[in-house]
DSSP file (Angstrom, degrees, kcal/mol; ACC not computed):
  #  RESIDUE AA STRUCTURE BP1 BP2  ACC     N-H-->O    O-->H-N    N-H-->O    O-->H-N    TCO  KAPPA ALPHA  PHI   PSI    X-CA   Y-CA   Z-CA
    1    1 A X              0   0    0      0, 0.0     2,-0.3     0, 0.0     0, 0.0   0.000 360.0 360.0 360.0 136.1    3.0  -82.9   46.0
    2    2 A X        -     0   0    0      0, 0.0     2,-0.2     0, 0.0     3,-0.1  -0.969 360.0-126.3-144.0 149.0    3.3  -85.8   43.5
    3    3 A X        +     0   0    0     -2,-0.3     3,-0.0     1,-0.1     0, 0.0  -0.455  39.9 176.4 -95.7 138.7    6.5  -87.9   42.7
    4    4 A X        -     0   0    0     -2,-0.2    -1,-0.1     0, 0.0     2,-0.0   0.674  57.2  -1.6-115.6 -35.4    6.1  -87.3   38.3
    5    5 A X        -     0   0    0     -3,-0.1     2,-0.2     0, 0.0    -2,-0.1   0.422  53.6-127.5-136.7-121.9    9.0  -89.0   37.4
    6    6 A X        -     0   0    0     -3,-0.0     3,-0.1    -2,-0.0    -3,-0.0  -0.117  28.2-177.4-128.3 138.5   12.1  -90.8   38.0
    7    7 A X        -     0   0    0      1,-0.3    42,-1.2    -2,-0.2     2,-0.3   0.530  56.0 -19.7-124.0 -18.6   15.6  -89.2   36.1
    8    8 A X  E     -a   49   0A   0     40,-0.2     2,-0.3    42,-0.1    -1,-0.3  -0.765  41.6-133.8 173.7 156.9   17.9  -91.2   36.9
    9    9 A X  E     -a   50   0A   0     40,-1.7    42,-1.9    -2,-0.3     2,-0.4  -0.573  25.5-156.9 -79.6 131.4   19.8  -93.9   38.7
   10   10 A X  E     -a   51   0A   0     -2,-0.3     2,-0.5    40,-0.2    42,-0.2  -0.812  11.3-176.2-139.2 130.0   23.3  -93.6   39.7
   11   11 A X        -     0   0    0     40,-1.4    42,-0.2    -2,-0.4   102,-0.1  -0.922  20.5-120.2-141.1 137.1   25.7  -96.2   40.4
   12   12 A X        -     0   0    0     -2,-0.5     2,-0.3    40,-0.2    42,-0.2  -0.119  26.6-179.9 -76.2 148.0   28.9  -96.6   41.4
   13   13 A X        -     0   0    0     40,-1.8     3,-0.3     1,-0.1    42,-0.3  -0.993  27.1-145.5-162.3 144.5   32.0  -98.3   39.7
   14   14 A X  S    S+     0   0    0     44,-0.3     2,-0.2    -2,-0.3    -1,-0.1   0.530  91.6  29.9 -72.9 -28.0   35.6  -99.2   40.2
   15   15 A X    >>  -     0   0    0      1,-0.2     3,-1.6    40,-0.0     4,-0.5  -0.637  62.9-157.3-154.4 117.4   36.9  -98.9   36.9
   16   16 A X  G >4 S+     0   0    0     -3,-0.3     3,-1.6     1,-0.3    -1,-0.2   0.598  94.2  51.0 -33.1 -68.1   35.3  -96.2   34.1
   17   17 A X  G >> S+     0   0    0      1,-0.4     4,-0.9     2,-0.2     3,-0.7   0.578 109.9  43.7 -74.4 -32.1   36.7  -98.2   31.1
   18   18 A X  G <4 S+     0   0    0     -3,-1.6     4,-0.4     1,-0.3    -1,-0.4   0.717 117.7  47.5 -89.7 -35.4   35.5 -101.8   31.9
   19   19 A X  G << S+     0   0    0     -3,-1.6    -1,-0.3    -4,-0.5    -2,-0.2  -0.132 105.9  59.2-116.9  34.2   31.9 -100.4   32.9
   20   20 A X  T <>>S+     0   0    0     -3,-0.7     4,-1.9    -5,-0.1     5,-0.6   0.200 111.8  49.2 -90.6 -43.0   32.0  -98.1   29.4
   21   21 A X  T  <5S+     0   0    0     -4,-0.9    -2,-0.2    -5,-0.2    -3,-0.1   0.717 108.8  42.3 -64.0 -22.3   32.3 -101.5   28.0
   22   22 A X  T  >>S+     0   0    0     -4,-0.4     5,-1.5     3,-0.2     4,-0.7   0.816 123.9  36.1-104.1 -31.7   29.7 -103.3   29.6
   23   23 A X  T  45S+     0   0    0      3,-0.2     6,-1.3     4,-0.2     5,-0.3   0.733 128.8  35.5 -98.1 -10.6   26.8 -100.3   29.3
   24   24 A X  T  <5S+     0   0    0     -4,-1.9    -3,-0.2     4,-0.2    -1,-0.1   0.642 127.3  30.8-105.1  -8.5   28.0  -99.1   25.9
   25   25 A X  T  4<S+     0   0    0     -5,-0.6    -3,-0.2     3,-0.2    -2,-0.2   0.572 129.7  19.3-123.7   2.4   28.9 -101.8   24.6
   26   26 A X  T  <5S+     0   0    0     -4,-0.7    -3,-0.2     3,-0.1    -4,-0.1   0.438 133.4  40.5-127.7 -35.8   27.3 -104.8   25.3
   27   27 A X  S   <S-     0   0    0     -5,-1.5    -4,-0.2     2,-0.1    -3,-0.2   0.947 103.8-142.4 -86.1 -56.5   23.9 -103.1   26.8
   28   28 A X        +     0   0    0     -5,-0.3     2,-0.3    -6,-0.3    -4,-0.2   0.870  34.7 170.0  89.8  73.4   24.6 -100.6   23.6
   29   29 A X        -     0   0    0     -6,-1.3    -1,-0.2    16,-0.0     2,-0.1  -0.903  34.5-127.5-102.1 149.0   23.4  -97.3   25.5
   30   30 A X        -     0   0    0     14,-0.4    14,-0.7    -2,-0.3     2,-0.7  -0.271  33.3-104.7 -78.3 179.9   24.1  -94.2   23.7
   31   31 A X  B     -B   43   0A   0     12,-0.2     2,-1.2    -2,-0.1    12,-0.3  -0.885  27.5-131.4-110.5 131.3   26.1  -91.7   26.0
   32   32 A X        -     0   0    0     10,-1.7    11,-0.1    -2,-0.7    -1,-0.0  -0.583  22.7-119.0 -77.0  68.2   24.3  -88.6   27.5
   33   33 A X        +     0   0    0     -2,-1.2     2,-0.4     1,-0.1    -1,-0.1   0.679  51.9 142.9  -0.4 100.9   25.9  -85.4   27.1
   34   34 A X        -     0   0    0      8,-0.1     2,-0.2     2,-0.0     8,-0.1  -0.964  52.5-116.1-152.6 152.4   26.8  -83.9   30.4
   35   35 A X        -     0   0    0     -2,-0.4     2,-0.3     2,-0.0     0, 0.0  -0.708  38.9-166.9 -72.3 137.7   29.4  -81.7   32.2
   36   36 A X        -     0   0    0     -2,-0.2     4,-0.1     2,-0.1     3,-0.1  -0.874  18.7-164.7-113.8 147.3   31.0  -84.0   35.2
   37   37 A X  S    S+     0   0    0     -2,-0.3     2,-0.2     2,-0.1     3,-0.1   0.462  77.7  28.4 -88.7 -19.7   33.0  -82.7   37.9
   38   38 A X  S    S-     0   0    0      1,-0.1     2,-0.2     2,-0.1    -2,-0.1  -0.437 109.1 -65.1-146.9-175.8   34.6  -86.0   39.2
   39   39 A X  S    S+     0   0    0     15,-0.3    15,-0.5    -2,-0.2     2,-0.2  -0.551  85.3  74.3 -81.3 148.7   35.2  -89.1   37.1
   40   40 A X        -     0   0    0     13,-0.2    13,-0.2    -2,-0.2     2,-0.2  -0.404  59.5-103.4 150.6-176.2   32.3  -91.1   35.6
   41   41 A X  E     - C   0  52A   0     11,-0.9    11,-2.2    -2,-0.2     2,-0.5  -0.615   8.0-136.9-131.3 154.3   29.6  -91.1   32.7
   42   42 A X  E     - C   0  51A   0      9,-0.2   -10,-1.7    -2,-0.2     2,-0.3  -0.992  21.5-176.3-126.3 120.9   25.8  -90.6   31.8
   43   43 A X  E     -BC  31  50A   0      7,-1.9     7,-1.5    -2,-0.5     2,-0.3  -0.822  17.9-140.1-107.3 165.1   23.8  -93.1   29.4
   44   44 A X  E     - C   0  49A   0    -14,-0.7   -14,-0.4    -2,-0.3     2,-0.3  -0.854  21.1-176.8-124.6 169.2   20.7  -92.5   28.5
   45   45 A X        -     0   0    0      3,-3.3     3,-0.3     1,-0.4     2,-0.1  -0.751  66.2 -54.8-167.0  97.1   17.9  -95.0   28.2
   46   46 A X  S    S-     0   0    0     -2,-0.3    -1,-0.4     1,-0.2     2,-0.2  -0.525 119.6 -19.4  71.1-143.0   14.5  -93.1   26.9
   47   47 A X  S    S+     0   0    0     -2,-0.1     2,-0.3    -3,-0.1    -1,-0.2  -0.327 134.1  74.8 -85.4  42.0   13.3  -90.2   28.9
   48   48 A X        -     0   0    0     -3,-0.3    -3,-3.3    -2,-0.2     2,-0.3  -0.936  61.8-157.5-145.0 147.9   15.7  -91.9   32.0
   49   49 A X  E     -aC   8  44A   0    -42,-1.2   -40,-1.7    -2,-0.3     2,-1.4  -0.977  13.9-138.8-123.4-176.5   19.4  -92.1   32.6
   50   50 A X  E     -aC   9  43A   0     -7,-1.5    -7,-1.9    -2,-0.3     2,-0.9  -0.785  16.7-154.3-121.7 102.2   21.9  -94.0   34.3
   51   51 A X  E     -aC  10  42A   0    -42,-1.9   -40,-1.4    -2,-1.4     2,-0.6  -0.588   3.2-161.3 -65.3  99.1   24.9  -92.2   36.1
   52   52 A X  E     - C   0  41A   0    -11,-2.2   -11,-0.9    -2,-0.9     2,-0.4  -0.815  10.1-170.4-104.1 127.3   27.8  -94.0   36.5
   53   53 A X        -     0   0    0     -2,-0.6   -40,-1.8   -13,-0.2     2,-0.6  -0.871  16.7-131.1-129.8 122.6   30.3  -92.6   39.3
   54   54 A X        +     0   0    0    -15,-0.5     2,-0.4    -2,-0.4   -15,-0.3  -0.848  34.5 154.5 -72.6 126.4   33.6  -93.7   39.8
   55   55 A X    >   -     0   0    0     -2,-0.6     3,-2.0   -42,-0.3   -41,-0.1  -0.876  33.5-151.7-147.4 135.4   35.1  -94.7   42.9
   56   56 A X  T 3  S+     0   0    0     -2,-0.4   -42,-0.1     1,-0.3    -1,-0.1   0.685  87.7  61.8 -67.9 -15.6   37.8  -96.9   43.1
   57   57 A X  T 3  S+     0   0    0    -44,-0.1    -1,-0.3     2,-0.0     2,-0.3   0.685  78.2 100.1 -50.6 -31.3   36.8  -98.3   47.0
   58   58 A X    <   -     0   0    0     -3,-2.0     2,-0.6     1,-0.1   -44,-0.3  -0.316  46.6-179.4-100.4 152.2   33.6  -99.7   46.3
   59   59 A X        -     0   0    0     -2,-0.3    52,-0.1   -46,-0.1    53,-0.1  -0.927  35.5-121.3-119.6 120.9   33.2 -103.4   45.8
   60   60 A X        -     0   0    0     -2,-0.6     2,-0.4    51,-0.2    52,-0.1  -0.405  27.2-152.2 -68.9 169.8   29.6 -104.2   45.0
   61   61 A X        -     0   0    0     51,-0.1     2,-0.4    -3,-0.0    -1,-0.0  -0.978   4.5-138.7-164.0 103.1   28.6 -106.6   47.6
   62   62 A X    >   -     0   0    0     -2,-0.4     3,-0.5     1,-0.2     9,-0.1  -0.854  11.7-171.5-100.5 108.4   25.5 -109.6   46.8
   63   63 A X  T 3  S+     0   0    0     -2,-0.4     2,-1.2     1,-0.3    -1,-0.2   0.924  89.8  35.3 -95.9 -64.2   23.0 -109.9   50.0
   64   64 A X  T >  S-     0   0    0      6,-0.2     3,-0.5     1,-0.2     6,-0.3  -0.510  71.0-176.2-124.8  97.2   21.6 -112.8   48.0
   65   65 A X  T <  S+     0   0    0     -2,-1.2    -1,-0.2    -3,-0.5     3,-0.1   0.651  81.0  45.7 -27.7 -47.1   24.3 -115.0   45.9
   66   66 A X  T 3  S+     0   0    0      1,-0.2     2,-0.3     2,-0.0    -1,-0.2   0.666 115.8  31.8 -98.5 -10.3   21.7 -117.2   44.5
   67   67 A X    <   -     0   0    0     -3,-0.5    -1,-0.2     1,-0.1    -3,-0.1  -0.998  66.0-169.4-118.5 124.8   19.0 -115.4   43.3
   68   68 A X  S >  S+     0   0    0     -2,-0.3     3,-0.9     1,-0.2    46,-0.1   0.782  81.4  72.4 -92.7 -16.2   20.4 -111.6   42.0
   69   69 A X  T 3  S+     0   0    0      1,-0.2    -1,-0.2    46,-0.1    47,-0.1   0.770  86.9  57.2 -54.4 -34.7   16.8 -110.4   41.6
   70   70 A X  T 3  S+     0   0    0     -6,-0.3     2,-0.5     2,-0.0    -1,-0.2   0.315  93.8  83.5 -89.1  23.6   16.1 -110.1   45.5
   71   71 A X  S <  S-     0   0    0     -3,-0.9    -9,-0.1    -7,-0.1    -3,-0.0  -0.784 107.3 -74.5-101.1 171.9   19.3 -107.5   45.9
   72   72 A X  S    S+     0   0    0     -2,-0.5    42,-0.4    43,-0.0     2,-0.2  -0.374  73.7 161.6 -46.2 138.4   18.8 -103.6   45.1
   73   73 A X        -     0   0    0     40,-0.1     2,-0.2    -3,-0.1    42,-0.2  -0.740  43.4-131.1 179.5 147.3   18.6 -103.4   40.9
   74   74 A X  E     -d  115   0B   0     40,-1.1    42,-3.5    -2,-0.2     2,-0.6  -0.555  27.2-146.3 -92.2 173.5   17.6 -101.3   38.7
   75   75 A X  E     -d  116   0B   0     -2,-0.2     2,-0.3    40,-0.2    42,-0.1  -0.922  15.2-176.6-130.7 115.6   15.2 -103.0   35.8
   76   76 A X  E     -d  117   0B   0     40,-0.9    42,-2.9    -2,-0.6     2,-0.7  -0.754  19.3-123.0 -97.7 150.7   14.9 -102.1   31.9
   77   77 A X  E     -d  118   0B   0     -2,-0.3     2,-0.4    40,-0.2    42,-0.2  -0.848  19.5-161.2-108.3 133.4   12.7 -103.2   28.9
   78   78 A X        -     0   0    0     40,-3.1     3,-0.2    -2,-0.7    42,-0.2  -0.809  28.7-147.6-108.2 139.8   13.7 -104.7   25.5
   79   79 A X  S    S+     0   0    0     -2,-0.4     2,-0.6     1,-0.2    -1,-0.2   0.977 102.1  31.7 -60.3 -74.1   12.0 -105.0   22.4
   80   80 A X    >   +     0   0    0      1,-0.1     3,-0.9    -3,-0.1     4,-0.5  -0.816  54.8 173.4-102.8  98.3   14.2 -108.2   22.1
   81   81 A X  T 3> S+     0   0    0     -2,-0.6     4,-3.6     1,-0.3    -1,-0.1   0.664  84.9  61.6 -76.1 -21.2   15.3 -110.4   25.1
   82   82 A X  H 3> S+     0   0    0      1,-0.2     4,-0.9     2,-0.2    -1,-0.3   0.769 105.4  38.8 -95.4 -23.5   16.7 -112.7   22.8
   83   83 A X  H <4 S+     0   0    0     -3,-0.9     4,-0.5     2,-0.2    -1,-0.2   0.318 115.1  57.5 -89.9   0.7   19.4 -110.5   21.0
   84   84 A X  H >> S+     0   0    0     -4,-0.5     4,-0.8     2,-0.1     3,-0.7   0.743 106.4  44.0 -69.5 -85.8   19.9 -109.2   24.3
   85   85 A X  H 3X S+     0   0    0     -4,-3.6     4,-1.6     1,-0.2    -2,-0.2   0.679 119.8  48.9 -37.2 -43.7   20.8 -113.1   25.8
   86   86 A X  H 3X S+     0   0    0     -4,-0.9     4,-1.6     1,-0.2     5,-0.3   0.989 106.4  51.5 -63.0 -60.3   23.1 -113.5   22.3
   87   87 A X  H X> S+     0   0    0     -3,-0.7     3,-1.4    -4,-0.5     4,-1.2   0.781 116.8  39.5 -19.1 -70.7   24.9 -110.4   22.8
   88   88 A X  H >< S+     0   0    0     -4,-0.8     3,-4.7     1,-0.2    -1,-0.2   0.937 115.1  53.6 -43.0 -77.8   25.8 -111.5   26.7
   89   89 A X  H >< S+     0   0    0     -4,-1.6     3,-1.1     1,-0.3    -1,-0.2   0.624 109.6  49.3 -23.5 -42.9   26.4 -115.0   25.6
   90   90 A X  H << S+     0   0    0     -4,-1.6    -1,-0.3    -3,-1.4    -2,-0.2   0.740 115.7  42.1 -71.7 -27.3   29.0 -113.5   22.8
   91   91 A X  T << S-     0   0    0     -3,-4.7    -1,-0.3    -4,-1.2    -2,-0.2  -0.085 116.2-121.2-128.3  31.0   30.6 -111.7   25.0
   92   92 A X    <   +     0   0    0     -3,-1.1     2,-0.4     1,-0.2    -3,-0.2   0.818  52.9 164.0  42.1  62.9   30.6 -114.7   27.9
   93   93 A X        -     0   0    0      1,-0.1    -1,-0.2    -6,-0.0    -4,-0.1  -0.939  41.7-121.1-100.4 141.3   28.6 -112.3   30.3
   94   94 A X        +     0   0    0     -2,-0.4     2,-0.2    14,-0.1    14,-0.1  -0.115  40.8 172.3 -61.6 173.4   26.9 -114.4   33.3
   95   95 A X        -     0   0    0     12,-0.1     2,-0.4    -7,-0.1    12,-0.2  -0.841  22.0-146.6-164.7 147.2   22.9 -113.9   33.2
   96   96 A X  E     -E  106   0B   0     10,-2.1    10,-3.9    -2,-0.2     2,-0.1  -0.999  13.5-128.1-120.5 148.6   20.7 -115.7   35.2
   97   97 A X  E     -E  105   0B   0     -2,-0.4     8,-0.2     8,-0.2     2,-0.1  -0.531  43.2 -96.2 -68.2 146.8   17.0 -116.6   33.9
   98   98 A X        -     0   0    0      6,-2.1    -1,-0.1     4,-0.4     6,-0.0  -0.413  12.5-138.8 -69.2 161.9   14.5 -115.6   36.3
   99   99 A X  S    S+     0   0    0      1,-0.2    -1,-0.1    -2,-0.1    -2,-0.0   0.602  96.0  77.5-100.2   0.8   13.3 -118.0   38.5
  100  100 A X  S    S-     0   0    0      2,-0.1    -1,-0.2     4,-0.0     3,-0.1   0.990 101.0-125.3 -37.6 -89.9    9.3 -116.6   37.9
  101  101 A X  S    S+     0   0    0      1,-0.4     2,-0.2     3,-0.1    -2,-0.1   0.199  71.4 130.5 141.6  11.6    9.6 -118.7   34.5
  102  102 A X  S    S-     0   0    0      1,-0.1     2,-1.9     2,-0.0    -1,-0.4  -0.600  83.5 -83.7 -97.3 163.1    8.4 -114.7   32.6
  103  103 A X  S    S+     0   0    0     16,-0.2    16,-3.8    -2,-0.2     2,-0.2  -0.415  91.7 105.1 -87.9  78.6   10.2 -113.6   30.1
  104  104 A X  E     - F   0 118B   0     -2,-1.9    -6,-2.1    14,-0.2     2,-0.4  -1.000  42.3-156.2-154.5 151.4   13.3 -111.6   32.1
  105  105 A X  E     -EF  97 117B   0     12,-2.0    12,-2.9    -2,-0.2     2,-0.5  -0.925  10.2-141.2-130.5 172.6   16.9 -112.2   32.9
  106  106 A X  E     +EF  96 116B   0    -10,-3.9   -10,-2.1    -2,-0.4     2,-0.3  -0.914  27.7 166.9-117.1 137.4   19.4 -110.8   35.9
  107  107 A X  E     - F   0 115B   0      8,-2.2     8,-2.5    -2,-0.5     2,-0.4  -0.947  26.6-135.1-134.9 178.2   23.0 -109.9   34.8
  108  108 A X  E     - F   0 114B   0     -2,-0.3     6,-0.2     6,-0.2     2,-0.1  -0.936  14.6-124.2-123.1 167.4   25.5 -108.0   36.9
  109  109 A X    >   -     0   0    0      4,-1.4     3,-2.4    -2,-0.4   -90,-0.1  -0.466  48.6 -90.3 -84.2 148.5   27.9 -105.0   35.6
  110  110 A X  T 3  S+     0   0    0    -92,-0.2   -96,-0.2     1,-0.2   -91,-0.1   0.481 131.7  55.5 -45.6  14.3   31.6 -105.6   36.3
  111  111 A X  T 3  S-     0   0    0      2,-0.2   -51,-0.2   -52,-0.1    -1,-0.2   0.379 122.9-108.4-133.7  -7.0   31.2 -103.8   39.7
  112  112 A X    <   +     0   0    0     -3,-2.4     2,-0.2     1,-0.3    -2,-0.1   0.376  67.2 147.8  93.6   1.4   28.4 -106.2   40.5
  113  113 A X        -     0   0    0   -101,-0.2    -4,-1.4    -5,-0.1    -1,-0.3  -0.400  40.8-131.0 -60.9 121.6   25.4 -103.8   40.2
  114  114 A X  E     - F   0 108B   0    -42,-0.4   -40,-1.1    -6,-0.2     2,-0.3  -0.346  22.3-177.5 -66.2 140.5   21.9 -105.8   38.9
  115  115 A X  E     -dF  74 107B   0     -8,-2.5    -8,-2.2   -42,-0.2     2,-0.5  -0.854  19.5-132.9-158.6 129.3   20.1 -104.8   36.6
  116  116 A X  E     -dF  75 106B   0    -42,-3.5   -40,-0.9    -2,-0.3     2,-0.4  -0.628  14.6-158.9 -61.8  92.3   16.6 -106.7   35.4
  117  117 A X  E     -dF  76 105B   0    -12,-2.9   -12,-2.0    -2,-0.5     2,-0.6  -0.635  16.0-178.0 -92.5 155.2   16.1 -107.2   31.7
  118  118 A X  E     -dF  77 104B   0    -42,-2.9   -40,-3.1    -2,-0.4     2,-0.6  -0.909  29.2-149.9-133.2 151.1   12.6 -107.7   30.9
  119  119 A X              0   0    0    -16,-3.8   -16,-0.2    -2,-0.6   -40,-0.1  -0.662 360.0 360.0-114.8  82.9   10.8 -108.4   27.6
  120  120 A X              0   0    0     -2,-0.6    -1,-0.1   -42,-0.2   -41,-0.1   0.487 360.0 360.0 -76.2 360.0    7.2 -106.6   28.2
């Protein structure tokens, strides 16, 4: 048995409309067609997507405050890091640079979930 692939991520968030903004509209994922049963959304991102699951309890929760790269995140690649960083910037989203000095930044979603961008 061999692992082939990875399909997708899912992560949870407290309110659908504010996290439809931040992954469609500032990350600019298209949306992935899918039947849900319960509240939440599918982007896609390549041959991968990202499940987003509402539930209105959970409060994301930061193990380590000052560096967001050592908590649980998922990580993507951009052609361009650098219309990524305007984009945030335009739309006053925190980021932090990594502290590595390579060419990545950490941001969090309104619900506080990391996610790595990297410019490979």
């Amino acid at each position: 048995m061999e692992i082939t692939q990875c399909l997708h991520t899912a992560l949870l968030v407290c309110d659908l409309d504010r996290a439809k903004h931040f992954y469609g509209t500032i990350l600019n994922l298209p949306i992935a067609e899918r039947d849900l049963k319960f509240a939440g959304v599918w982007y896609q991102v390549g041959n991968y997507q990202i499940h987003l699951i509402v539930n209105t309890e959970f409060s994301g929760n930061l193990y380590d405050r000052a560096k967001w790269g050592r908590n649980a995140h998922i990580a993507f690649n951009v052609d361009n890091l650098a219309e990524l960083k305007q984009r945030l910037q335009a739309h006053n989203w925190p980021m932090q640079l990594s502290s590595s000095g390579r060419a990545a930044i950490f941001i969090q979603d309104a619900d506080k979930n990391i996610i790595e961008v990297n410019q490979m």
